[in-house]
LONU-105214 format. One record per residue (C-alpha): residue number from 1; residue in three letters; chain; x, y, z. Coordinates in steps of 0.02 Angstrom, whole numbers. Each point is the difference from the previous one (the first is absolute). Example, Ala and Ser with C-alpha at 12.3 -4.5 7.8 and 13.67 -1.06 7.14 Angstrom:
BEGIN
[r 1,'Ala','A',[615,-225,390]],
[r 2,'Ser','A',[69,172,-33]],
//
This chain:
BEGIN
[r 1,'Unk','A',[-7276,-5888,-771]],
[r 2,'Unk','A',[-175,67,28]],
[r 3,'Unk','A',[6,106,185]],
[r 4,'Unk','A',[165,-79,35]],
[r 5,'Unk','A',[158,124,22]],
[r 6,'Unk','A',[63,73,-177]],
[r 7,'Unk','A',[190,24,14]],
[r 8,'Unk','A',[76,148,-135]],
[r 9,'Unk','A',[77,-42,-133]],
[r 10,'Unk','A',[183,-32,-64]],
[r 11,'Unk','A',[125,130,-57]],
[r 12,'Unk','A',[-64,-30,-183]],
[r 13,'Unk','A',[-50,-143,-109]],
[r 14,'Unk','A',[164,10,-96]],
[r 15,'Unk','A',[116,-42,130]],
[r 16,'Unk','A',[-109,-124,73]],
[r 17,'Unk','A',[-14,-106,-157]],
[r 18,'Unk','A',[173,25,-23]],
[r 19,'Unk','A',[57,-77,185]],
[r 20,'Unk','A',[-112,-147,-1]],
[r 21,'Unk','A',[113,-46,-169]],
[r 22,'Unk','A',[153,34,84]],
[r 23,'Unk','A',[-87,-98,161]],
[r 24,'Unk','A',[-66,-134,-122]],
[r 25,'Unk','A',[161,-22,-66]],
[r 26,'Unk','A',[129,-22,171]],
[r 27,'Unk','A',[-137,-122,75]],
[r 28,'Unk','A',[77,-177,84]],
[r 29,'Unk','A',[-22,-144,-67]],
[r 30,'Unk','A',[-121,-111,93]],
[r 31,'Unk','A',[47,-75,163]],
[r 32,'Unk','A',[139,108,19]],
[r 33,'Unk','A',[19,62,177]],
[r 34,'Unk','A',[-93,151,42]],
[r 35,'Unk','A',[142,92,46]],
[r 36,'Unk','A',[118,-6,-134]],
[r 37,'Unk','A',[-96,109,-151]],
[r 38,'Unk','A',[67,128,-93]],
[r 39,'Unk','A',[0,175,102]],
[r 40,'Unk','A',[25,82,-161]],
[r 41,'Unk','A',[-184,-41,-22]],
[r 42,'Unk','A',[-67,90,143]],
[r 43,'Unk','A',[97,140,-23]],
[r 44,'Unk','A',[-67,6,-181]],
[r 45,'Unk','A',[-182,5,97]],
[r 46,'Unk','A',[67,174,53]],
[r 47,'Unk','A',[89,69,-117]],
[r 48,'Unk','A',[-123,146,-30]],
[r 49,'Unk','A',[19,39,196]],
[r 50,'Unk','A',[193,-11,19]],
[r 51,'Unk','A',[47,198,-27]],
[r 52,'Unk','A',[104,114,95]],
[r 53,'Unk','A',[-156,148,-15]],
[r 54,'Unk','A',[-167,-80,39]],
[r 55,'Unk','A',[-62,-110,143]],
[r 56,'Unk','A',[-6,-163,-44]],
[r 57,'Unk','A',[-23,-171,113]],
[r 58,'Unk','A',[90,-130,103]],
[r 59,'Unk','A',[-30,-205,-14]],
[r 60,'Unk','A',[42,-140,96]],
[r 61,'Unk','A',[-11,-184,-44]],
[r 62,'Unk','A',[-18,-98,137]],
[r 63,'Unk','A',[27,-197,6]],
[r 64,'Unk','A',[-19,-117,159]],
[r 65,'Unk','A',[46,144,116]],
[r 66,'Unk','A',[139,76,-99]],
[r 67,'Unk','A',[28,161,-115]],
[r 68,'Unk','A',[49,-76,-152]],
[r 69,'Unk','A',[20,181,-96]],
[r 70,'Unk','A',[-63,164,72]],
[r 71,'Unk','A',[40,163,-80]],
[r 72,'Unk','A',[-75,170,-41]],
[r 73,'Unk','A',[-25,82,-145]],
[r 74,'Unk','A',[-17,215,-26]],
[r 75,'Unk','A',[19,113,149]],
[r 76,'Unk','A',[-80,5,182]],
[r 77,'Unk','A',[17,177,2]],
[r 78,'Unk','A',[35,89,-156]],
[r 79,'Unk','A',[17,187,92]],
[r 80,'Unk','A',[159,-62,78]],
[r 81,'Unk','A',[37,-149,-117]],
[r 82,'Unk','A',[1,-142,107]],
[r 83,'Unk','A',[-36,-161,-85]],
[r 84,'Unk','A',[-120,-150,14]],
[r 85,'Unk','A',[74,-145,103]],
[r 86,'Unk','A',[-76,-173,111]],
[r 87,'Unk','A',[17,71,137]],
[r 88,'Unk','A',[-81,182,-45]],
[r 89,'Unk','A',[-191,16,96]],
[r 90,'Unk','A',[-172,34,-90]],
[r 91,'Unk','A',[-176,9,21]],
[r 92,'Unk','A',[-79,-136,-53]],
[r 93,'Unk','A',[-190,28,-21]],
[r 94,'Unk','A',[-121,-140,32]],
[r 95,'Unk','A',[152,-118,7]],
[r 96,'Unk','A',[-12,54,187]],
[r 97,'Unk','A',[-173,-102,13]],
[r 98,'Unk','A',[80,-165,20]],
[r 99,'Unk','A',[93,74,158]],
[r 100,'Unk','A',[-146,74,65]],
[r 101,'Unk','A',[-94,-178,-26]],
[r 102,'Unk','A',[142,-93,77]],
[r 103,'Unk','A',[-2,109,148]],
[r 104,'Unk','A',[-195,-30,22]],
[r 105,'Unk','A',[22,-214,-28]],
[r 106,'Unk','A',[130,33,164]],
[r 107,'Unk','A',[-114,102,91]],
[r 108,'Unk','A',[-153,-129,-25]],
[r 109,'Unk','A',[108,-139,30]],
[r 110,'Unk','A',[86,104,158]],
[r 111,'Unk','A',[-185,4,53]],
[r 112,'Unk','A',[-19,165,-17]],
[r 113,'Unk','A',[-141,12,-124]],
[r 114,'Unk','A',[-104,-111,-105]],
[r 115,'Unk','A',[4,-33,-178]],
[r 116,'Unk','A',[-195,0,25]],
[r 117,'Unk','A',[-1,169,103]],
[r 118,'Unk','A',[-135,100,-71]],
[r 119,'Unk','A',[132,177,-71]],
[r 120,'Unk','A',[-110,94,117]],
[r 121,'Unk','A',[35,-93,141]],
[r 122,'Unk','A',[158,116,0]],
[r 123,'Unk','A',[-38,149,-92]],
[r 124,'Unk','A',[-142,52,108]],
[r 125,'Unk','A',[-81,144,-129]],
[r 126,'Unk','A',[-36,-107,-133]],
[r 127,'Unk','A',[-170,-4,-54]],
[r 128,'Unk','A',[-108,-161,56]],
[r 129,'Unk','A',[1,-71,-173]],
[r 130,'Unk','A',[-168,-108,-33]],
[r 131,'Unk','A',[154,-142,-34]],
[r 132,'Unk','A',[149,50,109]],
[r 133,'Unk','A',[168,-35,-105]],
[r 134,'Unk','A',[120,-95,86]],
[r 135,'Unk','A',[180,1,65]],
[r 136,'Unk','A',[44,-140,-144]],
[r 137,'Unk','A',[-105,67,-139]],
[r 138,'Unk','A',[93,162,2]],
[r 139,'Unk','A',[160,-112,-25]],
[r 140,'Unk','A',[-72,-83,-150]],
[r 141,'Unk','A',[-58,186,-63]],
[r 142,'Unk','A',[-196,-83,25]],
[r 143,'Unk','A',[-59,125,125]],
[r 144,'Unk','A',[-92,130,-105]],
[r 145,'Unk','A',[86,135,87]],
[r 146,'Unk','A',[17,152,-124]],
[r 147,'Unk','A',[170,38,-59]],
[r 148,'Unk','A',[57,141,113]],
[r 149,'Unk','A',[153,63,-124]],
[r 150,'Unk','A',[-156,4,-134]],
[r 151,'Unk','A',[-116,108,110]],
[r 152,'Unk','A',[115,133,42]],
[r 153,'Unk','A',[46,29,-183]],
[r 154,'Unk','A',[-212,9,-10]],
[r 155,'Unk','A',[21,122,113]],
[r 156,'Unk','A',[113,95,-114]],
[r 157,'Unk','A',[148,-7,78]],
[r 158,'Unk','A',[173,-67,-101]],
[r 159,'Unk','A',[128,-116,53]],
[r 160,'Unk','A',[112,150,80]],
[r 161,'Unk','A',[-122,61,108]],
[r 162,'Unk','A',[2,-26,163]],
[r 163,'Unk','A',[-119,-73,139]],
[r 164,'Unk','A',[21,-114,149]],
[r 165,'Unk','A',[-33,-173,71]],
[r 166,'Unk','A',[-164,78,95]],
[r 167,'Unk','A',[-61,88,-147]],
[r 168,'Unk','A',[13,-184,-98]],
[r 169,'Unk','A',[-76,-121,145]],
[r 170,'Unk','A',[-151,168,6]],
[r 171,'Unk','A',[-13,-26,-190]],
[r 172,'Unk','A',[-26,-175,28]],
[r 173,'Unk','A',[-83,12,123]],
[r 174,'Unk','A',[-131,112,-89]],
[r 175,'Unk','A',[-61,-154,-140]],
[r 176,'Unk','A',[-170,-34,19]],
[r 177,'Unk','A',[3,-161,-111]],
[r 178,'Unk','A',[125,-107,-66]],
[r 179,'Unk','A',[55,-33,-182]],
[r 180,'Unk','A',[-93,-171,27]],
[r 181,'Unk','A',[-43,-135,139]],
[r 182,'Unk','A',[151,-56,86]],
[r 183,'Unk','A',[85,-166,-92]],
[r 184,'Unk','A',[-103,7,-148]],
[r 185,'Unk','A',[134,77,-110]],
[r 186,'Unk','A',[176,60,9]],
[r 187,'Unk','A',[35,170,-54]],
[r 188,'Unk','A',[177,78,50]],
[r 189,'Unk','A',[-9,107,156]],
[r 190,'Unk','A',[124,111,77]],
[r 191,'Unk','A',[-125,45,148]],
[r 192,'Unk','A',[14,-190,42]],
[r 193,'Unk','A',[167,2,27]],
[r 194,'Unk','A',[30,168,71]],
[r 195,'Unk','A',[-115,-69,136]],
[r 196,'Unk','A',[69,-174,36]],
[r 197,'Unk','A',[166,128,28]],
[r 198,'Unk','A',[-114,91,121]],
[r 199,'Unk','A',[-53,-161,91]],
[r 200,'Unk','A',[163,-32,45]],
[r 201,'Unk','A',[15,147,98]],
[r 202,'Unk','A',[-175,-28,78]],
[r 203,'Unk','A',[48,-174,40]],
[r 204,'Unk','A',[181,-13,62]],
[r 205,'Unk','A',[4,183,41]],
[r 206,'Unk','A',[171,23,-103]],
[r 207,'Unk','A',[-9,97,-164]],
[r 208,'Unk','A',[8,-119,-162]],
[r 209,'Unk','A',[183,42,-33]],
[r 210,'Unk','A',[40,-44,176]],
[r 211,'Unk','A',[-89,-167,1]],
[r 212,'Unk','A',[84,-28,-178]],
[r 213,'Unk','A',[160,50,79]],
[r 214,'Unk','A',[-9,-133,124]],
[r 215,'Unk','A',[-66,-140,-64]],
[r 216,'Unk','A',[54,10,-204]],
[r 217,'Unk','A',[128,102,-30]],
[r 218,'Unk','A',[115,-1,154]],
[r 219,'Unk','A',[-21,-197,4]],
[r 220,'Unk','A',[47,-6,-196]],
[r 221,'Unk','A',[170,110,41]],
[r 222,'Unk','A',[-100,125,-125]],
[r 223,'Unk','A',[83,140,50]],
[r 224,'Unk','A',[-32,115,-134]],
[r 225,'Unk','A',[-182,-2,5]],
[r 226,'Unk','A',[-144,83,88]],
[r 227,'Unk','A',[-185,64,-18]],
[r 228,'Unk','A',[5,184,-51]],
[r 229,'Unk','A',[-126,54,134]],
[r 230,'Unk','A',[97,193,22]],
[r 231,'Unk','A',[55,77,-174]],
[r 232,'Unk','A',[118,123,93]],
[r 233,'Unk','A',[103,-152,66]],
[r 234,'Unk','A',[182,-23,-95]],
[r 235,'Unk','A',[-1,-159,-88]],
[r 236,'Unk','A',[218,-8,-61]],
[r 237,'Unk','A',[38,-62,-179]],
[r 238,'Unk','A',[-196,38,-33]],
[r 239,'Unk','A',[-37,15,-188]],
[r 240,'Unk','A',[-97,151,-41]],
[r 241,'Unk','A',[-153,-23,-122]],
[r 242,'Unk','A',[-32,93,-160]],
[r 243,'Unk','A',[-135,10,-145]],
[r 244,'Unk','A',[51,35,-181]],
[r 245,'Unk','A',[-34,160,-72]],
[r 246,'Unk','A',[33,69,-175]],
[r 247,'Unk','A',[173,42,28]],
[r 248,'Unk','A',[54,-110,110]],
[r 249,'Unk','A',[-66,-37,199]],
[r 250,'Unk','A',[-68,83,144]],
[r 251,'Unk','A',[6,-44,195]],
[r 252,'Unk','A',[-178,-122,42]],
[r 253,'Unk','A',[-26,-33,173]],
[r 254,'Unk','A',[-107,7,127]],
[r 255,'Unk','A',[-29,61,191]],
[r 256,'Unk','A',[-130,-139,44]],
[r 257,'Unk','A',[37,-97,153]],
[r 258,'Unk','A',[-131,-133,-26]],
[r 259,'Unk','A',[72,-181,0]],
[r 260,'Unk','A',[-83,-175,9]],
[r 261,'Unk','A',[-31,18,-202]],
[r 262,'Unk','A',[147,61,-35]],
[r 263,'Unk','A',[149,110,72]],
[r 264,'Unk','A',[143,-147,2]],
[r 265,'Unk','A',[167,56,-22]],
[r 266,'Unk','A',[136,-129,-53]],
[r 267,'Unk','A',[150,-55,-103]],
[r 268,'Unk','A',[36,-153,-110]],
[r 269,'Unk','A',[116,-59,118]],
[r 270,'Unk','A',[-119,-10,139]],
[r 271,'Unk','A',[-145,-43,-113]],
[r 272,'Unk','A',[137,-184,-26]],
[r 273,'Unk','A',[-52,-33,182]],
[r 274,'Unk','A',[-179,20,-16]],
[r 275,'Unk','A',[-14,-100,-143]],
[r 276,'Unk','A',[98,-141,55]],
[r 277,'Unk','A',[-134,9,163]],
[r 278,'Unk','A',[-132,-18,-110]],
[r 279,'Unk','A',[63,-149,-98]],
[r 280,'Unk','A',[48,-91,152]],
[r 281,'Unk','A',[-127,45,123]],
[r 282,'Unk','A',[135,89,88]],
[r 283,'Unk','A',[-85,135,95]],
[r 284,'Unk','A',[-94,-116,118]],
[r 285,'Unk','A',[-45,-220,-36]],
[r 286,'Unk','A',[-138,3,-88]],
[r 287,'Unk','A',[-48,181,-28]],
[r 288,'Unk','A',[32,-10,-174]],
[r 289,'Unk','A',[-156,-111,-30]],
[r 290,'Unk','A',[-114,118,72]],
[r 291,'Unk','A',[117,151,-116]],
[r 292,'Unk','A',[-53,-109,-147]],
[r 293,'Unk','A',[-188,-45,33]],
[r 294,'Unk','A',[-136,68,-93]],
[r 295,'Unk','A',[-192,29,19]],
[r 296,'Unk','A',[-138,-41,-106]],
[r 297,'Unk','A',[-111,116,-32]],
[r 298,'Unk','A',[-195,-15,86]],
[r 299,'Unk','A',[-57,-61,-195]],
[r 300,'Unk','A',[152,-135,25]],
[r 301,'Unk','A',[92,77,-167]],
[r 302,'Unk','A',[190,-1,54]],
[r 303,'Unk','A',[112,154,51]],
[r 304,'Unk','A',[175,-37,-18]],
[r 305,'Unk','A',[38,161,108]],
[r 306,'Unk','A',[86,-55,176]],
[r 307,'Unk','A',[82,90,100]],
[r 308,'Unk','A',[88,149,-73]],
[r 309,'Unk','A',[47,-115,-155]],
[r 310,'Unk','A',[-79,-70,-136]],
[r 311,'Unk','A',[6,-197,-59]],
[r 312,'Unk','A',[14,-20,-182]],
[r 313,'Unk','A',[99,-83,-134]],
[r 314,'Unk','A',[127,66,-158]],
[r 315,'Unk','A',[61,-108,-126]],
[r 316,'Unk','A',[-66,-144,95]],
[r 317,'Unk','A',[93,20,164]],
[r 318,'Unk','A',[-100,50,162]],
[r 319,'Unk','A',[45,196,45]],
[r 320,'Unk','A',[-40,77,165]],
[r 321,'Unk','A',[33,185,-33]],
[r 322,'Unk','A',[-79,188,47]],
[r 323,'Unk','A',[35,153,-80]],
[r 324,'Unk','A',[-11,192,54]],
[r 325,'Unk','A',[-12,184,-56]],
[r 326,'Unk','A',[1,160,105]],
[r 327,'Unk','A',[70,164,-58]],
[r 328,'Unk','A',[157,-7,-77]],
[r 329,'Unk','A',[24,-181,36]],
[r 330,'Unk','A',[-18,-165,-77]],
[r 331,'Unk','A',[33,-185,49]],
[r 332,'Unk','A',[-31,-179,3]],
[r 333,'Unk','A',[35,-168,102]],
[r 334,'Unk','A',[-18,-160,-104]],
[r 335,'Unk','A',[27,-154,58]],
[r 336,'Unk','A',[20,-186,-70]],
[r 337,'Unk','A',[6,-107,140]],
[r 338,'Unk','A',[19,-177,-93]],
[r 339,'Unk','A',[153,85,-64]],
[r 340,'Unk','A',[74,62,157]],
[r 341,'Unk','A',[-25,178,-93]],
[r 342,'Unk','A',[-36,166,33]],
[r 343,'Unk','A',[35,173,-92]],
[r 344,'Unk','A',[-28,164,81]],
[r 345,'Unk','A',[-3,150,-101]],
[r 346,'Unk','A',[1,168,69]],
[r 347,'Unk','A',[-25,182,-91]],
[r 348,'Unk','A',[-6,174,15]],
[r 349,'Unk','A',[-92,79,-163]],
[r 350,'Unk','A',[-183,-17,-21]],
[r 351,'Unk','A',[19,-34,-185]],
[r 352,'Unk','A',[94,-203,61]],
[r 353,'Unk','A',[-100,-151,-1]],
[r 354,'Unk','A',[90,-118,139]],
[r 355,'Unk','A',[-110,-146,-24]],
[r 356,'Unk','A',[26,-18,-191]],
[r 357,'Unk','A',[170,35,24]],
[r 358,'Unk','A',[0,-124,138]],
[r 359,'Unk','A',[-73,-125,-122]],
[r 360,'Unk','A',[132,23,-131]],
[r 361,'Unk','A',[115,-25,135]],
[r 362,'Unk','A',[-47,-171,33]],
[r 363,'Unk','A',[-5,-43,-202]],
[r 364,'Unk','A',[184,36,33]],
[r 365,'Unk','A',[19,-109,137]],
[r 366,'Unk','A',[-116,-139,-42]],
[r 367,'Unk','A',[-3,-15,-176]],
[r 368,'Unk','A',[-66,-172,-51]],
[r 369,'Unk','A',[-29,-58,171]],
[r 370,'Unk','A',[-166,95,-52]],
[r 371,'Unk','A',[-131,-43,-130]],
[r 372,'Unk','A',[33,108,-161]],
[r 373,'Unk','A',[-71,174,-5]],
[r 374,'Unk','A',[-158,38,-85]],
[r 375,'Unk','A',[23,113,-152]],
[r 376,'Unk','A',[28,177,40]],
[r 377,'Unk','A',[-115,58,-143]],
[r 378,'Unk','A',[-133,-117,76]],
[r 379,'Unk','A',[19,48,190]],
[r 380,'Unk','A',[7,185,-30]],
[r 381,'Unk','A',[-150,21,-81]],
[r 382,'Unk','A',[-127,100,66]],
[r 383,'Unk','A',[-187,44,-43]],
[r 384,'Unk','A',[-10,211,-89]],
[r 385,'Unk','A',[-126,81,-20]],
[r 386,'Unk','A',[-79,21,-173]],
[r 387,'Unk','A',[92,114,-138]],
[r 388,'Unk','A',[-109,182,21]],
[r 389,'Unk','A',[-110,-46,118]],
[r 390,'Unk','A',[-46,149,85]],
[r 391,'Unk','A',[-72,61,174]],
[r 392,'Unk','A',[-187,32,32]],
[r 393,'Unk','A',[-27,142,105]],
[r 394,'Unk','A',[-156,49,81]],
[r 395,'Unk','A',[-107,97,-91]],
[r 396,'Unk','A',[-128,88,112]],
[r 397,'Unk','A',[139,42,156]],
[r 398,'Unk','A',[-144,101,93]],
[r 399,'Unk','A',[-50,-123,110]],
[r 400,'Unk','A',[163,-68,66]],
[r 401,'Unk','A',[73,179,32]],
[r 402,'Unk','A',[19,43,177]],
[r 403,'Unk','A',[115,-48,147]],
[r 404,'Unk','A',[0,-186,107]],
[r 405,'Unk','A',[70,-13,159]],
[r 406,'Unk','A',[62,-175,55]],
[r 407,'Unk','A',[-6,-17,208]],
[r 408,'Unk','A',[126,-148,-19]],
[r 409,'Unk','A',[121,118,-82]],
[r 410,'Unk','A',[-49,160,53]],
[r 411,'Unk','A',[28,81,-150]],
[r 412,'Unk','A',[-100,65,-123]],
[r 413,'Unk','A',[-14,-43,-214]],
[r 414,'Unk','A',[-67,126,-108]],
[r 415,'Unk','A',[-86,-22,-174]],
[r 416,'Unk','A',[-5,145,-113]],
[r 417,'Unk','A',[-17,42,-182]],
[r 418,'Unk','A',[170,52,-65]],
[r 419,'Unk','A',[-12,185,-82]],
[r 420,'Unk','A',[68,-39,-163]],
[r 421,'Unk','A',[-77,-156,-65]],
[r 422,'Unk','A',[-146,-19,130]],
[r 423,'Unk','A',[40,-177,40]],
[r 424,'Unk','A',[9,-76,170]],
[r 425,'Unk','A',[154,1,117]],
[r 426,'Unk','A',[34,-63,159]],
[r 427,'Unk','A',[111,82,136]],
[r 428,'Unk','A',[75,-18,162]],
[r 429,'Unk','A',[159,38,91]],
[r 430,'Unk','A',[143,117,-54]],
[r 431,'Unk','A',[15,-132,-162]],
[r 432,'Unk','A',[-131,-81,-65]],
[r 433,'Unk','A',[-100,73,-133]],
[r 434,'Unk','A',[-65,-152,-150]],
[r 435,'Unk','A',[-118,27,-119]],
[r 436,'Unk','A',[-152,-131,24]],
[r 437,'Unk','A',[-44,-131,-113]],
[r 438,'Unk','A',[-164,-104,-23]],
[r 439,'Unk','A',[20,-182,33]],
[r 440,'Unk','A',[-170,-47,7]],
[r 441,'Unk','A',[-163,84,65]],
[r 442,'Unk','A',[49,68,167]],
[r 443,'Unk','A',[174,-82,-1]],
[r 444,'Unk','A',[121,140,-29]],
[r 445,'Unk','A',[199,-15,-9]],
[r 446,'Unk','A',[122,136,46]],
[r 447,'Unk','A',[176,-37,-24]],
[r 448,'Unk','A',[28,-144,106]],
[r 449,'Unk','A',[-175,-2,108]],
[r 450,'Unk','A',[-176,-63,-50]],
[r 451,'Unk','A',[-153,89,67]],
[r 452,'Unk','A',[-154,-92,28]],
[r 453,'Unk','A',[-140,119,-9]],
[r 454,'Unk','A',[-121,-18,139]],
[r 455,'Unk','A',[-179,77,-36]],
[r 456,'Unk','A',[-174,53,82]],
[r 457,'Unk','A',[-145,39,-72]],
[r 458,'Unk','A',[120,14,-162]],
[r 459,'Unk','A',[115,129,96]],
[r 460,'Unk','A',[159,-22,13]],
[r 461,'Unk','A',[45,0,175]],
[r 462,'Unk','A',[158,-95,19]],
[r 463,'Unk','A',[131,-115,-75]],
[r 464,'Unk','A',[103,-138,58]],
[r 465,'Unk','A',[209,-10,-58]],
[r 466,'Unk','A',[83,-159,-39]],
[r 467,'Unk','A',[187,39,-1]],
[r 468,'Unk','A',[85,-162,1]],
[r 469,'Unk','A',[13,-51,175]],
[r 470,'Unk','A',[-116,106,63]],
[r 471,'Unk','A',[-176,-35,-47]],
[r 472,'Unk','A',[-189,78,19]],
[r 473,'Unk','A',[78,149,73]],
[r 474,'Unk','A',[-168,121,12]],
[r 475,'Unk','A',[-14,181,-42]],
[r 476,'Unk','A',[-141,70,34]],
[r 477,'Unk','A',[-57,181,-85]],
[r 478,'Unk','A',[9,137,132]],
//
């Protein structure tokens, strides 16, 4: 997938292979109807999940506006056992960025902004950019705009920490560059959509969940759902999430209150109306074209990123679909709309993988009505590195040793030559402490960052981090 979104992986191999047999096996017939398959086969998809003492997940399949199966599977609660049902509320990540694009499509077409807008138009202390990014470029995730979730764990700090919706839009604020001229390439960003939230207020003057409120949810009769902006609020029948531990799981949430690229809380059941809005332009005539347009990129190479979803195909049958992953939660919203289809699958354990499962899902309910499945041995195949091949490590650490400060991050990285084995570390924050490798000359790699050494005279006086979606981040030595 290259930059794209990586989603974690299934509860093991094993059971996996073994569902899509039992999937494989209960599949229609072609050109039976869509809602008459085997719900034997779904519930085979989450077999691994359907326990009375571990979280699990809950799945709806959806077809022309009605909830042809919904259940849940493990617990909602497991401290005082309350199970998983369709109409029990999670967080759902990123799944929460087609909302926040939807509400942003209204507001343009409400007049209240332009798709054009440059981002700073509303957001004041942003940097003048050489390019400015623009209101619909941070929709496509084509605005440049470093990944704000991504910084602040460069800054050291880990997903329970806490910090505030000033302390992110300063953070922001703070970027003297962007990860590259605006349109030219897409590259996921949370900062994007954190700020189209924020336009909404600056535009309408109501908060994103109260513009949601009023012109999604309330319309849609989804009364179950609502942008997370206060993490004291009670949310009843809320799942809490958890994280897998060696003997068993512990509590993973958070105390964030940003929205916009995330913080939507829903059910199945009211996840049946949005999906039924979606396949038949329900929400307002004609939105749904705009919901489904893409951008080209500046080089004209496509994106198929729109807004909040992603077009694609499986098996040969066009998919709309978005996944997301915060926390302790997990889920997924896929959509077939030349099927009437949809399947929304919901979880609570960090170790779930709603958009595979989603996937299976729709083997079950499809079948032959799509185009037979490459082989698993083929499609699972993935490139490892050679047998023994071993790290290089710098060999003369003197000149690197000392401490960088970044003024975007306000934090400081130090090198230093560990006392044991005299090789070269990097550290920062109350965690992070990774031996260095050599890449290259002057391109260094330390866990999951590469350092670009920056030199005068032969000095080392600087490096720049690439960390995914955050690039050229500069350090310079103090």
């Amino acid at each position: 997938m290259g930059r794209r979104r990586l989603f974690d992986r299934t509860v093991s191999r094993s059971c996996a292979a073994w569902t899509l047999l039992l999937v494989l096996a209960s599949a229609p017939a072609a050109g039976q109807d869509v809602r008459h398959f085997d719900r034997s086969a779904v519930d085979a998809v989450f077999a691994a999940y359907n326990r009375s003492d571990a979280p699990g997940c809950a799945v709806g399949v959806v077809h022309d506006g009605t909830l042809v199966y919904g259940r849940g599977y493990g617990m909602a609660n497991l401290e005082h056992g309350i199970a998983i049902s369709p109409q029990t509320v999670f967080r759902t990540g990123s799944v929460g960025k087609q909302f926040t694009a939807a509400a942003i499509a209204i507001a343009a077409r409400d007049g209240h902004i332009s798709l054009d807008d440059p981002v700073r138009r509303w957001i004041l202390e942003l940097p003048a950019y050489p390019a400015e990014p623009t209101v619909r470029q941070a929709v496509h995730h084509t605005s440049g705009l470093r990944d704000y979730l991504t910084l602040m764990s460069l800054r050291g700090l880990r997903d329970d920490d806490y910090y505030t919706i000033a302390e992110v839009r300063a953070l922001i604020a703070r970027q003297e560059e962007l990860n590259f001229e605006p349109g030219s390439e897409y590259l996921y960003s949370n900062s994007g959509y954190f700020l189209l939230g924020e336009i909404v207020r600056e535009a309408t003057g109501r908060s994103l969940r109260a513009y949601a409120q009023k012109e999604i949810f309330e319309p849609l009769g989804m009364t179950h759902t609502h942008f997370h902006d206060d993490h004291t609020h009670i949310v009843p029948n809320r799942a809490a999430g958890y994280a897998p531990t060696q003997t068993g799981f512990r509590i993973s949430q958070t105390t964030l209150d940003m929205v916009g690229d995330g913080g939507v809380f829903t059910s199945v059941e009211d996840l049946v109306r949005w999906i039924d809005a979606l396949n038949t332009d329900g929400l307002r005539p004609g939105l749904n074209a705009v919901l489904e347009s893409t951008d080209p990129l500046t080089g004209g190479e496509e994106n198929p990123y729109a807004f909040g979803q992603s077009l694609g195909t499986y098996r040969g049958a066009r998919t709309i679909r978005h996944g997301g992953s915060f926390v302790g939660f997990r889920a997924a919203i896929a959509r077939f709309p030349d099927h009437g289809l949809g399947i929304a699958t919901l979880c609570n354990r960090s170790d779930s993988d709603p958009s595979t499962l989603s996937m299976r899902v729709a083997d079950a309910v499809l079948g032959e009505l799509l185009e037979p499945a490459a082989s698993e041995a083929v499609r699972g195949v993935t490139a490892q590195p050679e047998a023994g091949e071993a790290a290089h490590f710098v060999t003369d650490v003197a000149p690197f040793v000392g401490t960088f400060y970044s003024t975007e991050l306000d934090v400081s990285y130090v090198l230093r030559s560990d006392a044991e084995d005299g090789r070269l570390r990097l550290g920062f924050g109350p965690d992070f402490d990774a031996p260095v490798e050599l890449v290259e000359p002057d391109l260094l790699r330390a866990g999951p960052l590469q350092l670009r050494i920056v030199r005068e005279g032969g000095r080392v006086v600087g490096f720049d981090v690439d960390a995914g979606r955050v690039q050229n981040l500069r350090f310079n030595r103090r």
